[in-house]
DOMARRO-652688 format. One record per atom (N, C-alpha, C): residue in three letters; residue number from 1; x, y, z; atom name. Coordinates in steps of 0.2 Angstrom, whole numbers, plus 5000, padded with zeros to 4 digits. Example, Ala and Ser with C-alpha at 12.3 -4.5 7.8 and 13.67 -1.06 7.14 Angstrom:
<pts>
@fike->ala torba->1 u->5066 v->4972 w->5039 pakol->N .
@fike->ala torba->1 u->5062 v->4978 w->5039 pakol->CA .
@fike->ala torba->1 u->5066 v->4984 w->5039 pakol->C .
@fike->ser torba->2 u->5064 v->4989 w->5035 pakol->N .
@fike->ser torba->2 u->5068 v->4995 w->5036 pakol->CA .
@fike->ser torba->2 u->5064 v->5000 w->5039 pakol->C .
</pts>
This chain:
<pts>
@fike->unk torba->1 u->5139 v->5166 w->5130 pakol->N .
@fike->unk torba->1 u->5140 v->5159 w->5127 pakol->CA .
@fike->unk torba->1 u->5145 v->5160 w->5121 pakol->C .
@fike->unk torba->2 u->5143 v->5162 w->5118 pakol->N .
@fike->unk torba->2 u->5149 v->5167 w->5110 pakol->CA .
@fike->unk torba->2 u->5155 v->5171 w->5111 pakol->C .
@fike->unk torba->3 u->5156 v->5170 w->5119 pakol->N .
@fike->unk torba->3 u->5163 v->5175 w->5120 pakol->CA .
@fike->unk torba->3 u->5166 v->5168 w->5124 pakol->C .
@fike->unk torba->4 u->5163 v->5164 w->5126 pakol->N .
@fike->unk torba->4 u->5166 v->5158 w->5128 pakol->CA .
@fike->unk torba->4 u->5169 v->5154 w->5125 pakol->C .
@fike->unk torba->5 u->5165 v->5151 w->5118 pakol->N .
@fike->unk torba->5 u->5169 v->5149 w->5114 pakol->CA .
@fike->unk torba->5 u->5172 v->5152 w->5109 pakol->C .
@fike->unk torba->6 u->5173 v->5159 w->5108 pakol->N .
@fike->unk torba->6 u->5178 v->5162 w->5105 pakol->CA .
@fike->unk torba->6 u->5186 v->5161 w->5110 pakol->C .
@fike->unk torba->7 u->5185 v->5162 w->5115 pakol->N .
@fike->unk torba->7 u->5190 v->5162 w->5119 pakol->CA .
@fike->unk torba->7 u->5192 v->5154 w->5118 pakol->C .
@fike->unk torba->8 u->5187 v->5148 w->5119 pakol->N .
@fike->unk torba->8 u->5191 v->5142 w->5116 pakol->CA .
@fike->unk torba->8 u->5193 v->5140 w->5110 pakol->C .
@fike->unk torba->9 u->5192 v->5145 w->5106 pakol->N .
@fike->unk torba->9 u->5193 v->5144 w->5098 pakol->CA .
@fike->unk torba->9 u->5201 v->5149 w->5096 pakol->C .
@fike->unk torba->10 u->5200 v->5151 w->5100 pakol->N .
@fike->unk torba->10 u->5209 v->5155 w->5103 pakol->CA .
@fike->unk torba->10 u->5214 v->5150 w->5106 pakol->C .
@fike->unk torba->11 u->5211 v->5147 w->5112 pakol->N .
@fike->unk torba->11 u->5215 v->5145 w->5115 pakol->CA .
@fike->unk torba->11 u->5217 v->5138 w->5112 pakol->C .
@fike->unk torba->12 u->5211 v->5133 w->5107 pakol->N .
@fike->unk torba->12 u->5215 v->5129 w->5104 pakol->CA .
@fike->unk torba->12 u->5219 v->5132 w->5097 pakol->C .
@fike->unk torba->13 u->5217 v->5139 w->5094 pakol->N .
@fike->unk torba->13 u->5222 v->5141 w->5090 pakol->CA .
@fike->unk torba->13 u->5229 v->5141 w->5093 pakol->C .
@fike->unk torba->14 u->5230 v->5144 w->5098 pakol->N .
@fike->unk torba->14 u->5235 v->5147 w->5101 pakol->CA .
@fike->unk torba->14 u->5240 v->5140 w->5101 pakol->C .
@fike->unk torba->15 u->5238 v->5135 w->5104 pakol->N .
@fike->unk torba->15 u->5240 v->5128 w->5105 pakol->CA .
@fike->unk torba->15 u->5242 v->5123 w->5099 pakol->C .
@fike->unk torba->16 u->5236 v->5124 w->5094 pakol->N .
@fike->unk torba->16 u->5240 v->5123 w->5086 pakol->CA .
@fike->unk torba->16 u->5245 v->5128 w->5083 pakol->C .
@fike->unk torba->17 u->5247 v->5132 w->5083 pakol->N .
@fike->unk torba->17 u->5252 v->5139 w->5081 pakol->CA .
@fike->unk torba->17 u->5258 v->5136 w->5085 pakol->C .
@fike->unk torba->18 u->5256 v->5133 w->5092 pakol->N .
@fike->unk torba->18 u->5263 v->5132 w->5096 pakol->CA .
@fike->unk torba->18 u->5267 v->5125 w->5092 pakol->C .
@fike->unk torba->19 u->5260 v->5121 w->5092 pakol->N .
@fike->unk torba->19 u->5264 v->5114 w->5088 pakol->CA .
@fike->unk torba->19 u->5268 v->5113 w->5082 pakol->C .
@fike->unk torba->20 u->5260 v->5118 w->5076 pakol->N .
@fike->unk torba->20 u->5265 v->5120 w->5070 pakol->CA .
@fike->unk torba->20 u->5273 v->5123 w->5070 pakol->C .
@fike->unk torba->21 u->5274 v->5126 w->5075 pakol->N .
@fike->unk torba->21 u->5280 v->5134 w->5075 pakol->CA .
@fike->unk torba->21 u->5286 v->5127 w->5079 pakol->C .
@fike->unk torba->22 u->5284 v->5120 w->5083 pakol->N .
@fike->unk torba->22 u->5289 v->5117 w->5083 pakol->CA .
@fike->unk torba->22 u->5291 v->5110 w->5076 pakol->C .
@fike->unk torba->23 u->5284 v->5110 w->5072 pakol->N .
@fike->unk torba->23 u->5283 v->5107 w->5066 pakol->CA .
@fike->unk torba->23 u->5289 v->5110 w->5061 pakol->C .
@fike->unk torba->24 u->5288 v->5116 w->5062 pakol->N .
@fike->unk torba->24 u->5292 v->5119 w->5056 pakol->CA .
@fike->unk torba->24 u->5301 v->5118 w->5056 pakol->C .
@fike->unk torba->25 u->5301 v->5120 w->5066 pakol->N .
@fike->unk torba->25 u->5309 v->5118 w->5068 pakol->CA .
@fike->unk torba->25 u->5310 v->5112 w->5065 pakol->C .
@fike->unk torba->26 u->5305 v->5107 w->5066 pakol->N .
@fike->unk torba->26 u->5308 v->5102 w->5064 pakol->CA .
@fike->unk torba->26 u->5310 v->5100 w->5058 pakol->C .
@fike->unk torba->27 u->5307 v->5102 w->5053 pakol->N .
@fike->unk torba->27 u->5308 v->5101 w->5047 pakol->CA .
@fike->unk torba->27 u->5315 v->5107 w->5044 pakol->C .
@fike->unk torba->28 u->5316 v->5112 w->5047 pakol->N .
@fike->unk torba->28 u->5322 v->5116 w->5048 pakol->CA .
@fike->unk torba->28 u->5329 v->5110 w->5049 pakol->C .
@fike->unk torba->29 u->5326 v->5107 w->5055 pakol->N .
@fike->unk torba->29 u->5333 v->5100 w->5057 pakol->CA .
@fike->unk torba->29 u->5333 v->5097 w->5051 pakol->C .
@fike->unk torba->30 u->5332 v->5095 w->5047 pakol->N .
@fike->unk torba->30 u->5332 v->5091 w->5044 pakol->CA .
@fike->unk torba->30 u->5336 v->5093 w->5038 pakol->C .
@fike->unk torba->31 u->5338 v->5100 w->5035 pakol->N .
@fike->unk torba->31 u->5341 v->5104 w->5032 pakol->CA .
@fike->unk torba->31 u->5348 v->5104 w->5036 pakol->C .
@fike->unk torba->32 u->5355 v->5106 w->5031 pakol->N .
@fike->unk torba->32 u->5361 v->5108 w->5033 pakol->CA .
@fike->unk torba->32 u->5361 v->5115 w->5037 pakol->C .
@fike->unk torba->33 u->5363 v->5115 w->5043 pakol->N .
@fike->unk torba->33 u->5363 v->5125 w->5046 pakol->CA .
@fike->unk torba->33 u->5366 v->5130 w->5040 pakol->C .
@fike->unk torba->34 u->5363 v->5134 w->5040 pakol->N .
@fike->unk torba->34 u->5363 v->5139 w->5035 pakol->CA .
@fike->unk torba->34 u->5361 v->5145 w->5032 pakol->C .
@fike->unk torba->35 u->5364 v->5148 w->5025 pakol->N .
@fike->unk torba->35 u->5357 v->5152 w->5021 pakol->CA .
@fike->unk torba->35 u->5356 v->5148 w->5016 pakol->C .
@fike->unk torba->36 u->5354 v->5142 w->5018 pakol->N .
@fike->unk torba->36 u->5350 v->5137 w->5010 pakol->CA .
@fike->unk torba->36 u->5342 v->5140 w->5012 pakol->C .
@fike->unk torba->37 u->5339 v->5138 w->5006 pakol->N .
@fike->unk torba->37 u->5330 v->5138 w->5007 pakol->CA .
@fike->unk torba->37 u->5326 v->5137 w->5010 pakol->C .
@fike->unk torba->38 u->5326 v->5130 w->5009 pakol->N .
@fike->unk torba->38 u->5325 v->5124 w->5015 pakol->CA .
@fike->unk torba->38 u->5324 v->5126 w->5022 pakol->C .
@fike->unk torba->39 u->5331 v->5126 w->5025 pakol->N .
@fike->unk torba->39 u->5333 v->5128 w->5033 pakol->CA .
@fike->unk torba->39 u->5330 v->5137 w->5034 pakol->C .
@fike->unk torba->40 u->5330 v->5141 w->5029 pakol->N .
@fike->unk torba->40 u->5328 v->5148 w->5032 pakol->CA .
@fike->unk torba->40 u->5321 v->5147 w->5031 pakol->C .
@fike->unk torba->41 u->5316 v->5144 w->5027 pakol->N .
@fike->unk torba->41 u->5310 v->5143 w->5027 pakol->CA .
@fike->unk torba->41 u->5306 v->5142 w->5034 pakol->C .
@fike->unk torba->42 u->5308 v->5135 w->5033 pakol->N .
@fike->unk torba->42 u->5306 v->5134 w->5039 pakol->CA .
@fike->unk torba->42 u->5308 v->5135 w->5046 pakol->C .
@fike->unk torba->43 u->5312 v->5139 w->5047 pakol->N .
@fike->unk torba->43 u->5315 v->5142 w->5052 pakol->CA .
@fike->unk torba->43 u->5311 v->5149 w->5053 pakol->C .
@fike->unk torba->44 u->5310 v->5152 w->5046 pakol->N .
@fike->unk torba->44 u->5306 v->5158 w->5047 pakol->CA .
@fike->unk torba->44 u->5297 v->5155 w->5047 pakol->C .
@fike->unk torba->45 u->5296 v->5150 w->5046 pakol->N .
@fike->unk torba->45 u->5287 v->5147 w->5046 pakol->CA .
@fike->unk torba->45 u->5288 v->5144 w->5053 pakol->C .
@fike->unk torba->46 u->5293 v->5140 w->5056 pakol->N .
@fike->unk torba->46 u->5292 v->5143 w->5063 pakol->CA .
@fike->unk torba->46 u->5292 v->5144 w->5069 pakol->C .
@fike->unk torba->47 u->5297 v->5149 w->5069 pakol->N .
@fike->unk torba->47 u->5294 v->5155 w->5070 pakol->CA .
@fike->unk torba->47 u->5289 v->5160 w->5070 pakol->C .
@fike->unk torba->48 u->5286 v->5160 w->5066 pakol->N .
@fike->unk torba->48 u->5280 v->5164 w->5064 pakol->CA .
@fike->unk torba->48 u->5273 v->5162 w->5069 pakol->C .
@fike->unk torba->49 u->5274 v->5152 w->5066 pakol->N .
@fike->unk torba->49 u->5269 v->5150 w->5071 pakol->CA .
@fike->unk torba->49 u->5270 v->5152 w->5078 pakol->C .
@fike->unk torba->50 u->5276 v->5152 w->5080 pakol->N .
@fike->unk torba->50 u->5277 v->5152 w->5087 pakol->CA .
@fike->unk torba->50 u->5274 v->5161 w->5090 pakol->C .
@fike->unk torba->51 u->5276 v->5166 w->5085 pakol->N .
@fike->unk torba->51 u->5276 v->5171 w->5089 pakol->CA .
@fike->unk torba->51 u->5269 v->5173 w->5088 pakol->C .
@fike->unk torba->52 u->5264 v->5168 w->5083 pakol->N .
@fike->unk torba->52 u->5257 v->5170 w->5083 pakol->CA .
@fike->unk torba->52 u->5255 v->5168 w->5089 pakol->C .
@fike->unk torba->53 u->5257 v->5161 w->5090 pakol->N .
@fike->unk torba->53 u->5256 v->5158 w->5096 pakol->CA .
@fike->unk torba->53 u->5257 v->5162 w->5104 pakol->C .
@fike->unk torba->54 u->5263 v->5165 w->5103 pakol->N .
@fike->unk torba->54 u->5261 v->5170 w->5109 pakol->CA .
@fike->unk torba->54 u->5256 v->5175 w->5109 pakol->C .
@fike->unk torba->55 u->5255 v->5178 w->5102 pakol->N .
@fike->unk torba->55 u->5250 v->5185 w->5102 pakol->CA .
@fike->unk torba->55 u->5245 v->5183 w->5106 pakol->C .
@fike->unk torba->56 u->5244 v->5176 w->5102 pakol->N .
@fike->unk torba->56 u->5235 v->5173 w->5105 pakol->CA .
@fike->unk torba->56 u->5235 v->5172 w->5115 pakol->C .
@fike->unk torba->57 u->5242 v->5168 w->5117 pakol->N .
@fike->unk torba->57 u->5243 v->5168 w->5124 pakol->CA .
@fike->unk torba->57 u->5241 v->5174 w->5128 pakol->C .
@fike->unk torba->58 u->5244 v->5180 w->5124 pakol->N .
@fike->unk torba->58 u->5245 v->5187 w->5128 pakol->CA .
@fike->unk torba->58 u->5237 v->5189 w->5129 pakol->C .
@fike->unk torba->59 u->5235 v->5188 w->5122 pakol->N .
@fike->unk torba->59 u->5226 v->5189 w->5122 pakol->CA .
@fike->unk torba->59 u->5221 v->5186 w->5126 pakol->C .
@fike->unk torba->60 u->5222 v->5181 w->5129 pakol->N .
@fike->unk torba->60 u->5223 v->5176 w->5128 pakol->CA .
@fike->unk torba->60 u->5222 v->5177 w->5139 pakol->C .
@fike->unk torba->61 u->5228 v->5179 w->5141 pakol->N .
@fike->unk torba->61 u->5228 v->5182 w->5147 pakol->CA .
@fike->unk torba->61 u->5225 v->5188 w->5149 pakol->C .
@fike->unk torba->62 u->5223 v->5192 w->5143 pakol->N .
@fike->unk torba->62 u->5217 v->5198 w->5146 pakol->CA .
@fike->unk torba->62 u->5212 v->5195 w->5148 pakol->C .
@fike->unk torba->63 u->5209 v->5192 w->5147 pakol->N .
@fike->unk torba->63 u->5203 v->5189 w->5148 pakol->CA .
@fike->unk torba->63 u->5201 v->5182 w->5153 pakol->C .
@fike->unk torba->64 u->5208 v->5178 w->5154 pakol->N .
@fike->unk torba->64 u->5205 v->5174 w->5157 pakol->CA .
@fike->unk torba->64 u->5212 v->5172 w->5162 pakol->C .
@fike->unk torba->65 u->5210 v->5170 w->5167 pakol->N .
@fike->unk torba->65 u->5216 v->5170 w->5174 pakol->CA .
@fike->unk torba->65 u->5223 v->5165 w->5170 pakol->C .
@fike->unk torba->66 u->5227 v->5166 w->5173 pakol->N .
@fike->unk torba->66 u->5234 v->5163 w->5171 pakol->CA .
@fike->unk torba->66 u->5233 v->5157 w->5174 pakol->C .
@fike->unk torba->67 u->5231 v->5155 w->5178 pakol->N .
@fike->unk torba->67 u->5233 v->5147 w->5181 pakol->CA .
@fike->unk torba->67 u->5225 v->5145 w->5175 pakol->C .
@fike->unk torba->68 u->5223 v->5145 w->5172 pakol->N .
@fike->unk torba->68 u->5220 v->5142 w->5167 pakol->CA .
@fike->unk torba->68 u->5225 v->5141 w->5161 pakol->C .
@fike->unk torba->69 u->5225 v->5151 w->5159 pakol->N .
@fike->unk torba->69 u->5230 v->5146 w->5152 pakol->CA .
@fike->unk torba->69 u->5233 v->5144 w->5153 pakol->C .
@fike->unk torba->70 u->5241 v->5143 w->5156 pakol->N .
@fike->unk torba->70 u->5245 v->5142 w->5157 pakol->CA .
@fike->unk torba->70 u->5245 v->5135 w->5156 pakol->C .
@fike->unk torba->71 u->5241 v->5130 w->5161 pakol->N .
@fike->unk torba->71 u->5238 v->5124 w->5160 pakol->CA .
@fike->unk torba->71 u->5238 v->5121 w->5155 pakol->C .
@fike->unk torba->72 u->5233 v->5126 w->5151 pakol->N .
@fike->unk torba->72 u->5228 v->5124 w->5144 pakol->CA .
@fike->unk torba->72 u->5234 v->5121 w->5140 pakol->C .
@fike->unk torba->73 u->5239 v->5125 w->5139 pakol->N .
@fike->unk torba->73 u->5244 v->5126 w->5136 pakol->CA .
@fike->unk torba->73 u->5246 v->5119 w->5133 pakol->C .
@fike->unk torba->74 u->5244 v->5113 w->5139 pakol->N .
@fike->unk torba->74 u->5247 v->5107 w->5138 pakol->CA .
@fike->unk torba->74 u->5246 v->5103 w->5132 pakol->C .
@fike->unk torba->75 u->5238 v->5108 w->5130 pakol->N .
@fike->unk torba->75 u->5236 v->5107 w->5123 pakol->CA .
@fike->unk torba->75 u->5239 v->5106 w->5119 pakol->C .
@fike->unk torba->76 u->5245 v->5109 w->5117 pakol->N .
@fike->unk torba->76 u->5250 v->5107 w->5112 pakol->CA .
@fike->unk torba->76 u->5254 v->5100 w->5113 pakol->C .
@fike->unk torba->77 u->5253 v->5098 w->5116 pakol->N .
@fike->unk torba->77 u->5257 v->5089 w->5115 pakol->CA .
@fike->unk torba->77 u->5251 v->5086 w->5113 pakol->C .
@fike->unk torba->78 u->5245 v->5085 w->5111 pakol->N .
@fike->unk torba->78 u->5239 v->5083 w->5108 pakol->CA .
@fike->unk torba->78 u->5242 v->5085 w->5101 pakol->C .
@fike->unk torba->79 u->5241 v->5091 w->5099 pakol->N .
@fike->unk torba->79 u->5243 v->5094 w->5093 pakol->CA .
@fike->unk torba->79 u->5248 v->5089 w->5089 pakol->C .
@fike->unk torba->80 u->5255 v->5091 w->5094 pakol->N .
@fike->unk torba->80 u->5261 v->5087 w->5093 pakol->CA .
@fike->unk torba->80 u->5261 v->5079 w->5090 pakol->C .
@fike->unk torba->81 u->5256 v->5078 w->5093 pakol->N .
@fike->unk torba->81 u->5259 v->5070 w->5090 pakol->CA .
@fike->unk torba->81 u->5254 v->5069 w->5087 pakol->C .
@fike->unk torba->82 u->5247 v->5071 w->5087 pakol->N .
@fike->unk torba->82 u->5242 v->5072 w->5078 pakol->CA .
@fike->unk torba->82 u->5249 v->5074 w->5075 pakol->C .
@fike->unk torba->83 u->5251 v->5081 w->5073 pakol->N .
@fike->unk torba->83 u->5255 v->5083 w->5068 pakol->CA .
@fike->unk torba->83 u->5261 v->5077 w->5067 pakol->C .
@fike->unk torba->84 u->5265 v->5073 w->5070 pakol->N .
@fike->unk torba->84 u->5268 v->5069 w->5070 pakol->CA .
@fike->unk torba->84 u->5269 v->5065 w->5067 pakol->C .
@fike->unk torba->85 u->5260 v->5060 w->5068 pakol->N .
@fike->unk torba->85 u->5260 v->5054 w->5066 pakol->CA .
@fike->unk torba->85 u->5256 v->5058 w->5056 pakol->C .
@fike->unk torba->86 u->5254 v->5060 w->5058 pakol->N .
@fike->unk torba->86 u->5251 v->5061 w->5048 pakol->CA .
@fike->unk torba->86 u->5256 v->5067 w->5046 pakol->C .
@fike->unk torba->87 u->5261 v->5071 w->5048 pakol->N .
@fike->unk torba->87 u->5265 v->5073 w->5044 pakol->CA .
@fike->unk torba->87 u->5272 v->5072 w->5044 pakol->C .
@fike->unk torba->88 u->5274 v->5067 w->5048 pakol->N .
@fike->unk torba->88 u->5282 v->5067 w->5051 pakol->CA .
@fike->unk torba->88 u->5283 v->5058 w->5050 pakol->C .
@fike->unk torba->89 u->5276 v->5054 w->5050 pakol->N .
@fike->unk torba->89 u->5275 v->5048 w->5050 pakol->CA .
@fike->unk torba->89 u->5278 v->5043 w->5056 pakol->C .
@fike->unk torba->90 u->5277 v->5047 w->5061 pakol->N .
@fike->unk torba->90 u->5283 v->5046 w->5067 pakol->CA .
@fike->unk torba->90 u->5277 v->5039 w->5070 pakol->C .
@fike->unk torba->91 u->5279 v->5035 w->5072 pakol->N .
@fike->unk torba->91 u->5276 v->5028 w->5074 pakol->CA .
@fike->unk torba->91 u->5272 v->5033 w->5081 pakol->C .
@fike->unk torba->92 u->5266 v->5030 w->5085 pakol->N .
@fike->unk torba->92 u->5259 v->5032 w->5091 pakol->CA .
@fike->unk torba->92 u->5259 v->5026 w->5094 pakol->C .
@fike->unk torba->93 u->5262 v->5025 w->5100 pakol->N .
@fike->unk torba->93 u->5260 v->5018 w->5103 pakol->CA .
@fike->unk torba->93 u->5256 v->5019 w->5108 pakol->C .
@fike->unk torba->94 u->5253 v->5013 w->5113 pakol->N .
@fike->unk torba->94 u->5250 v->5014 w->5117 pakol->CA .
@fike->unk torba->94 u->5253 v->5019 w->5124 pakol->C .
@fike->unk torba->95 u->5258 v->5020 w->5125 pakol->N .
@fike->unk torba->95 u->5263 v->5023 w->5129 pakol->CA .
@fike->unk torba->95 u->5260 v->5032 w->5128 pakol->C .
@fike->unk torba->96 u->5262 v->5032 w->5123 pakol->N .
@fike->unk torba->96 u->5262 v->5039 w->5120 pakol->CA .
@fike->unk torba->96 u->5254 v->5043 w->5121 pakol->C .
@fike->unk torba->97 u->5248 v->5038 w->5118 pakol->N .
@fike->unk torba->97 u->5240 v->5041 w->5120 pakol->CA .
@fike->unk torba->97 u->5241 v->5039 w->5126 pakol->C .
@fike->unk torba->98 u->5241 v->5035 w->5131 pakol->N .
@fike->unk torba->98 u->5238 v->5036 w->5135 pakol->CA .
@fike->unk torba->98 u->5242 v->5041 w->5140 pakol->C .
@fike->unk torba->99 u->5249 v->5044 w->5138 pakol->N .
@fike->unk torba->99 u->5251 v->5051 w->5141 pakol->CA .
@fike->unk torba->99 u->5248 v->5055 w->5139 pakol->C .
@fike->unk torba->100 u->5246 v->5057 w->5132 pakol->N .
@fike->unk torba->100 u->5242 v->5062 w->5130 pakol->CA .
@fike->unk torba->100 u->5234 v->5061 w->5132 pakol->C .
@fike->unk torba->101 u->5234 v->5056 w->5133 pakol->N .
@fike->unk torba->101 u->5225 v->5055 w->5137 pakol->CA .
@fike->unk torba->101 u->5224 v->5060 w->5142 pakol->C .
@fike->unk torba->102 u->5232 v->5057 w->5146 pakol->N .
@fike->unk torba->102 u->5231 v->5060 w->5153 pakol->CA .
@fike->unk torba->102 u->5231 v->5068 w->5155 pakol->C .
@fike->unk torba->103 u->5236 v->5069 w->5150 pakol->N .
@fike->unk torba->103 u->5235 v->5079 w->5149 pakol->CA .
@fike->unk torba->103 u->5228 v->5081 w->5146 pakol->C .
@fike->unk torba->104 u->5225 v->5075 w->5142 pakol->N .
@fike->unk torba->104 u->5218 v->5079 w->5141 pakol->CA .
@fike->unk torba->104 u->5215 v->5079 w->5146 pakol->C .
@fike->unk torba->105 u->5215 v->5073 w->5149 pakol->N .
@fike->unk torba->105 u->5209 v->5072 w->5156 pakol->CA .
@fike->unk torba->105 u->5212 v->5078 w->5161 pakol->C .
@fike->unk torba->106 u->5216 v->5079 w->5161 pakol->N .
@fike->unk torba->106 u->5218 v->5085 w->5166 pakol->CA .
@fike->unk torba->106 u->5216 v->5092 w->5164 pakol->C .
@fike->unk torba->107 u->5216 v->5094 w->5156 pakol->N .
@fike->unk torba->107 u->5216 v->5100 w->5154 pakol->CA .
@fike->unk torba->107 u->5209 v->5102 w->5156 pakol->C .
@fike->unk torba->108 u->5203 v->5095 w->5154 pakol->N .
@fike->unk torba->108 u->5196 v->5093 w->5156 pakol->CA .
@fike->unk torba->108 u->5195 v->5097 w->5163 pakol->C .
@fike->unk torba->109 u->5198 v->5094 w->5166 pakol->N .
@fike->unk torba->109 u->5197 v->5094 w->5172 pakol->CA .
@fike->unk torba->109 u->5199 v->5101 w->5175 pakol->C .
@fike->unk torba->110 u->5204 v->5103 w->5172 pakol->N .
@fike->unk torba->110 u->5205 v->5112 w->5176 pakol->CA .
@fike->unk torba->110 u->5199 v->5115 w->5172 pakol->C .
@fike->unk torba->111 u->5195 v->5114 w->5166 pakol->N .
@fike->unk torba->111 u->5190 v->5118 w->5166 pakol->CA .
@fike->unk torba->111 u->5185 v->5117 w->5168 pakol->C .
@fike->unk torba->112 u->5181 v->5111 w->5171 pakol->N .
@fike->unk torba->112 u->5176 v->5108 w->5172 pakol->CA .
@fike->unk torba->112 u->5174 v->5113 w->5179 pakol->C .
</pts>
């Protein structure tokens, strides 16, 4: 039971790591291309999220079949648009939850 929800406590880090690592691109875009601060910051923060984000996938795959993770993965569009609407202030209408509804009821449903 303690090895199961450690593997879910990965699989939603792995999933937040992926959101942050395109949170950070985007905050990159927002900066001139370049060597400024700003733009290599967070180009290098991530980054960093993203390739943590793999490590935990790889681990991630020793232990539990690919057509599960791989799925799971979908978890990151949940992440995405939490991170969006409280750090990017990006407007959440009914259109957008009930798309992310549906990838949860689905993610639900490949583990159930």
């Amino acid at each position: 039971m303690v090895v199961e929800i450690i593997k879910v406590l990965i699989l939603l880090s792995m999933t937040f790591f992926g959101s942050l690592g395109g949170y950070f691109f985007k905050k990159a875009s927002s900066h001139s291309l370049g060597f400024n601060k700003g733009f290599l910051f967070n180009l290098c923060l991530g980054g960093f999220f993203y390739v943590l984000g793999a490590l935990l996938n790889i681990l991630l795959l020793k232990y539990l079949p690919y057509t599960i993770v791989y799925p799971l993965t979908s978890i990151t569009y949940l992440w995405t648009m939490i991170l969006s609407y409280f750090l990017l202030s990006e407007k959440i209408n009914y259109k957008k939850i009930g798309g992310v509804s549906l990838i949860g009821l689905g993610s639900f449903l490949l583990v159930v």
